[in-house]
Backbone as a printed PyTorch tensor [residue, N CA C, xyz], in Angstrom:
tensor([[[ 14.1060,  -0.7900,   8.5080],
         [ 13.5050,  -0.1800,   7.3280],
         [ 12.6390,   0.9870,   7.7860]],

        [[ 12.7080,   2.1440,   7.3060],
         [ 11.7990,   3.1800,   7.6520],
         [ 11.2270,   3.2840,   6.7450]],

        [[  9.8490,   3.9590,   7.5250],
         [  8.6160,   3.8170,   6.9310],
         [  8.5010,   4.9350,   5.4340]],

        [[  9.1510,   5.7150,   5.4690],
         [  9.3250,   6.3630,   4.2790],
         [  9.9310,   6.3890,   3.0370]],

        [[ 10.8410,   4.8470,   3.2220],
         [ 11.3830,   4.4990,   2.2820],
         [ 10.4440,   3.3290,   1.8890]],

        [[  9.5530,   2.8220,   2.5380],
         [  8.5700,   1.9610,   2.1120],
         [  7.6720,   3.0600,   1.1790]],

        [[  7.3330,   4.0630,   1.5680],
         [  6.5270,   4.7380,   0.8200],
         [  6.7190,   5.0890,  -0.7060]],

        [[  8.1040,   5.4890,  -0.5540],
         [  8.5800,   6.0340,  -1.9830],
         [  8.7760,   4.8760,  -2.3110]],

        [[  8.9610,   3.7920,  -2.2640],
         [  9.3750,   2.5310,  -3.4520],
         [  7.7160,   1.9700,  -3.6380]],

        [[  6.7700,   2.0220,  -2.8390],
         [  5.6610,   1.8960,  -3.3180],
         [  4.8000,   3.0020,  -4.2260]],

        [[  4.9860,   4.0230,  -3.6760],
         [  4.4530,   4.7980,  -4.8100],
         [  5.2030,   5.0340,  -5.7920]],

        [[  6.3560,   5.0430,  -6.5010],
         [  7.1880,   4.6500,  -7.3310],
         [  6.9320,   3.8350,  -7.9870]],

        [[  6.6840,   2.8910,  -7.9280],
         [  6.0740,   1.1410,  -8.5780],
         [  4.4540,   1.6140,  -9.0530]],

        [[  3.5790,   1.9080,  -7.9890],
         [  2.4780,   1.5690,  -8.5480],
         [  1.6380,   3.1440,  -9.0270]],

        [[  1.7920,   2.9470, -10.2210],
         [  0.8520,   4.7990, -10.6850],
         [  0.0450,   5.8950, -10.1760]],

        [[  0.8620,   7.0990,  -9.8970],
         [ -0.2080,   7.7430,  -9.1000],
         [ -0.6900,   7.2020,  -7.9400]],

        [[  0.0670,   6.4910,  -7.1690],
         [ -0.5610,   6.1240,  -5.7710],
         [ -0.0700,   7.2800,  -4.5220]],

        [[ -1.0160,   6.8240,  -3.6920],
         [ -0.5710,   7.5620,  -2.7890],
         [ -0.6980,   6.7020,  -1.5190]],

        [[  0.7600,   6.3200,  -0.6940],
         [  0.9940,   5.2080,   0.0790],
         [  1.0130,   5.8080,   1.4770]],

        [[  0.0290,   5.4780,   2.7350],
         [ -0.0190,   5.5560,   3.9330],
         [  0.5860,   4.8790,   4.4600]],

        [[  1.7010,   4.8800,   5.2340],
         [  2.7120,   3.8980,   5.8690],
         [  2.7220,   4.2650,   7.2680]],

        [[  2.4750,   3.0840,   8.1280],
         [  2.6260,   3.1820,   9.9450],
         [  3.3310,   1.6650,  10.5310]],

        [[  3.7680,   1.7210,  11.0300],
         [  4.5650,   0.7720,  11.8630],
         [  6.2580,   1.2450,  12.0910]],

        [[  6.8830,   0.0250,  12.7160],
         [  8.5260,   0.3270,  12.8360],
         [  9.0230,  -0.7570,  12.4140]],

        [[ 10.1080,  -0.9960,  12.2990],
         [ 11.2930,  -2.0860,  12.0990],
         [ 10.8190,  -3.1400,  11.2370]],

        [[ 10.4240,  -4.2700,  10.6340],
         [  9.9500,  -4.9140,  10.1680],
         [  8.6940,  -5.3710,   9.9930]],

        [[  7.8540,  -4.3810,  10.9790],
         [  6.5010,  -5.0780,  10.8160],
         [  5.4440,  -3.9930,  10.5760]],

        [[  5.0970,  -3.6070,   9.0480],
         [  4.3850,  -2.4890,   8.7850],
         [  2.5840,  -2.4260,   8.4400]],

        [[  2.4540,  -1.7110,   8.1270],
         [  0.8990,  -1.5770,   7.5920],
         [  0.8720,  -0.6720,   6.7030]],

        [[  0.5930,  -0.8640,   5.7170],
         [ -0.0690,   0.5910,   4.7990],
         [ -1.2500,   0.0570,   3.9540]],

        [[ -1.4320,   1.7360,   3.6760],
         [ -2.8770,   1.9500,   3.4020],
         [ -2.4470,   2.2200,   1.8050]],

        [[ -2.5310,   2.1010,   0.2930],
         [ -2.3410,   2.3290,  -0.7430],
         [ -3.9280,   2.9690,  -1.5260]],

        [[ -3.9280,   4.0300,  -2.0260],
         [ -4.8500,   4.4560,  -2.9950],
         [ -4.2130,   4.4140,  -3.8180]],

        [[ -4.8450,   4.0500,  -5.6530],
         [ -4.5390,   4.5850,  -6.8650],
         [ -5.5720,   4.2280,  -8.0660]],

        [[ -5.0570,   5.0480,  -8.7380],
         [ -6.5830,   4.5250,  -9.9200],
         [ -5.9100,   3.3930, -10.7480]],

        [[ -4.8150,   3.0190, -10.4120],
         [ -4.2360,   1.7860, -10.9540],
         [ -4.9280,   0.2900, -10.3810]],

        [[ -5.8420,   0.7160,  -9.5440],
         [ -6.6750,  -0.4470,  -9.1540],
         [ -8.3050,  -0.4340,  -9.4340]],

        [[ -8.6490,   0.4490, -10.2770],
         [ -9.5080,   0.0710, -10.8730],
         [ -9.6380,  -1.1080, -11.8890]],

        [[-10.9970,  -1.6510, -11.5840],
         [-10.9150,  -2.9900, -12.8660],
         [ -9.7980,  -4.3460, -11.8660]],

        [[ -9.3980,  -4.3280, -10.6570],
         [ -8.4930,  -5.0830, -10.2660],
         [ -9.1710,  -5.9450,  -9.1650]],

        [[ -9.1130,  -6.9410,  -8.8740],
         [ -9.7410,  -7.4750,  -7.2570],
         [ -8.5250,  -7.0720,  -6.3490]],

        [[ -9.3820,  -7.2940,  -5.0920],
         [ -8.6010,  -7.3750,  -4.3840],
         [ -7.0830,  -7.9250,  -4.1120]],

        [[ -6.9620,  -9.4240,  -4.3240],
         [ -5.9340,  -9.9050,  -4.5660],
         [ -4.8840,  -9.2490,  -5.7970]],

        [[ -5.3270,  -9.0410,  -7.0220],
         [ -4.6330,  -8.3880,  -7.5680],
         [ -3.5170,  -6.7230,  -7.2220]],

        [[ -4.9600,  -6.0000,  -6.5940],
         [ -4.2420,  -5.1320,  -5.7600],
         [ -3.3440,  -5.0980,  -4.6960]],

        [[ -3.3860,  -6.5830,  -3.7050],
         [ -1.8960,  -6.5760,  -2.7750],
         [ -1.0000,  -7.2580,  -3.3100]],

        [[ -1.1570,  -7.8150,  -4.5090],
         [  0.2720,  -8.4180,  -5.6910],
         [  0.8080,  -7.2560,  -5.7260]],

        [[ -0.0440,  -6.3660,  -6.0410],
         [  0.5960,  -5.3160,  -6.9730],
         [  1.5930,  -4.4700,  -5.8340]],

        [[  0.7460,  -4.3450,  -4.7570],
         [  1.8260,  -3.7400,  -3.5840],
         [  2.9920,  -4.6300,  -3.3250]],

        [[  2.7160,  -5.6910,  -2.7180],
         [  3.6800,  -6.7210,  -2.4170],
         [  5.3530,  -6.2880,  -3.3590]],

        [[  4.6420,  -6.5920,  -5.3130],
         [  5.6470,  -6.2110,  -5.8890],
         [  6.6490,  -5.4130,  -5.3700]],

        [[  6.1750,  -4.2080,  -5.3970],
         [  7.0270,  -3.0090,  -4.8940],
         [  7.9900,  -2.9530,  -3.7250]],

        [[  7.7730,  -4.2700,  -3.1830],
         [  8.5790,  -4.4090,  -1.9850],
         [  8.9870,  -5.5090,  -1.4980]],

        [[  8.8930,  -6.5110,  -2.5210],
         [  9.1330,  -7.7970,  -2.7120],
         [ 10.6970,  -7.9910,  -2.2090]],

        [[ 11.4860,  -7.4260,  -2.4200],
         [ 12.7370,  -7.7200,  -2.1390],
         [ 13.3510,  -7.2520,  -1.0540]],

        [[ 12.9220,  -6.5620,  -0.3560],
         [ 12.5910,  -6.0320,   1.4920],
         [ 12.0870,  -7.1890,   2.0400]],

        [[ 10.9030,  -8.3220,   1.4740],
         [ 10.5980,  -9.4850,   1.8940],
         [ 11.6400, -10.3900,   2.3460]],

        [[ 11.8160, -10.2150,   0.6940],
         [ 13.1320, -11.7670,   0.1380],
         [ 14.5210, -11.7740,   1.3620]],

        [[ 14.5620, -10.0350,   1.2420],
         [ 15.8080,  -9.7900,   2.2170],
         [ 15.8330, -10.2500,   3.6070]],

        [[ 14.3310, -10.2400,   4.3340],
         [ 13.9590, -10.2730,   5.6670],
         [ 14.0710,  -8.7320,   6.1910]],

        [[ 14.6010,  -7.6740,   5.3930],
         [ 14.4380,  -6.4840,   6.1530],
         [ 12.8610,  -6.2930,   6.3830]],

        [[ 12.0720,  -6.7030,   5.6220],
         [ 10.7430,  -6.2420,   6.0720],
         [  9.6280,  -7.8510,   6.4530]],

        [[  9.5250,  -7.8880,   7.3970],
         [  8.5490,  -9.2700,   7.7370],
         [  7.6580,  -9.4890,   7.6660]],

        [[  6.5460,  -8.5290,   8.1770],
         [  5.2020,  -8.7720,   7.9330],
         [  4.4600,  -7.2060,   7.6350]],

        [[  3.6350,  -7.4640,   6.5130],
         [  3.1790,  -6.5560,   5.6180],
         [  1.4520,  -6.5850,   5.5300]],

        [[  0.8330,  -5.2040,   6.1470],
         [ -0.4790,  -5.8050,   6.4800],
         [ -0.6530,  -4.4320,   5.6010]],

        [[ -1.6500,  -4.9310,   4.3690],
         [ -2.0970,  -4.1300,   3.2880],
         [ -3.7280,  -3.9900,   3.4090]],

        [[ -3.8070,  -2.7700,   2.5880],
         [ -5.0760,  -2.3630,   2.3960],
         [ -5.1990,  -1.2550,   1.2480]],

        [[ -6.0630,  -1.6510,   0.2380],
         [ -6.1710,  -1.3370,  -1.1230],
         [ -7.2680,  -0.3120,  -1.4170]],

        [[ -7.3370,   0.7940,  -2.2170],
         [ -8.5340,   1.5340,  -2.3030],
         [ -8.4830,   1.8110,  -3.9550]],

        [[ -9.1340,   2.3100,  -4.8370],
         [ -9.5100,   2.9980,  -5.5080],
         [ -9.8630,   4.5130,  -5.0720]],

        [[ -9.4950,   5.0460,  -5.9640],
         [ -9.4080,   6.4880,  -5.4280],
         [-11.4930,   7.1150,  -5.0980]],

        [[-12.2360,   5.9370,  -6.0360],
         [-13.9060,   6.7740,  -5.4490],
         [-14.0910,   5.5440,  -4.0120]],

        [[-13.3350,   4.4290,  -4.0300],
         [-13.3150,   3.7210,  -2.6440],
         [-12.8990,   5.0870,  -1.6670]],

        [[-11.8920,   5.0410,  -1.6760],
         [-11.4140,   5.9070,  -0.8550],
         [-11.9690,   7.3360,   0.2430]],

        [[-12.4840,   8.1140,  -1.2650],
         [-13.5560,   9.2060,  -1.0520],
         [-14.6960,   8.8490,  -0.2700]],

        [[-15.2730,   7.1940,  -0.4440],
         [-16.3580,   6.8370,   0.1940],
         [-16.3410,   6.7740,   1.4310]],

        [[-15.0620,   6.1740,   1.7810],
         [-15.1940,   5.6950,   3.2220],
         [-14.6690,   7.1000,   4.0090]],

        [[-13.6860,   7.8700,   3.2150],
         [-13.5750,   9.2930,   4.1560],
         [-14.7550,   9.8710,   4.3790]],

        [[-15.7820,   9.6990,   3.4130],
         [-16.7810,  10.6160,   3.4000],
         [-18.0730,   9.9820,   4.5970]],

        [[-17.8810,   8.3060,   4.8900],
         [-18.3960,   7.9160,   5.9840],
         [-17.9180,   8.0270,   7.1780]],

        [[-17.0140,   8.2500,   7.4650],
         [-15.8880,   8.3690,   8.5480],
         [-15.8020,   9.8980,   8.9050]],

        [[-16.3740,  10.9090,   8.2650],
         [-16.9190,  11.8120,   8.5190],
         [-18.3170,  12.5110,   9.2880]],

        [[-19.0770,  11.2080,   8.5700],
         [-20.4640,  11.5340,   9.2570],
         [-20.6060,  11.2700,  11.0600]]])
């Protein structure tokens, strides 16, 4: 599975996101922003990823999936600490 086809089926699925994808072959990481996770917990927000790629799971093309969720003023925050 390449990592860019993980991207477009996740940002595809979830509104206005914008999906950071790193790893190879089955075992990825991404980073997801969107304002579709406002008002959401955490858990709600890696359902919501998961969705999008749920069937890359089911298939075994994709194995292990290490997520991380922002809101788009999350986001701004921590760039803006990661700056200082």
């Amino acid at each position: 599975m390449l990592v860019d086809d993980i991207k477009v089926l996740i940002e595809a699925h979830i509104p206005a996101a914008q999906a950071f994808v790193e790893g190879e072959g089955c075992n990825v990481r991404v980073t997801v922003v969107s304002p579709a996770f406002e008002g959401k917990s955490l858990l709600q927000q890696q359902r919501t990823v998961n969705e999008s790629v749920a069937h890359l799971i089911a298939s075994g093309a994709l194995h292990a999936l290490s997520i991380k969720s922002y809101t788009p003023a999350q986001w701004a925050s921590l760039s803006a600490a990661q700056q200082r």
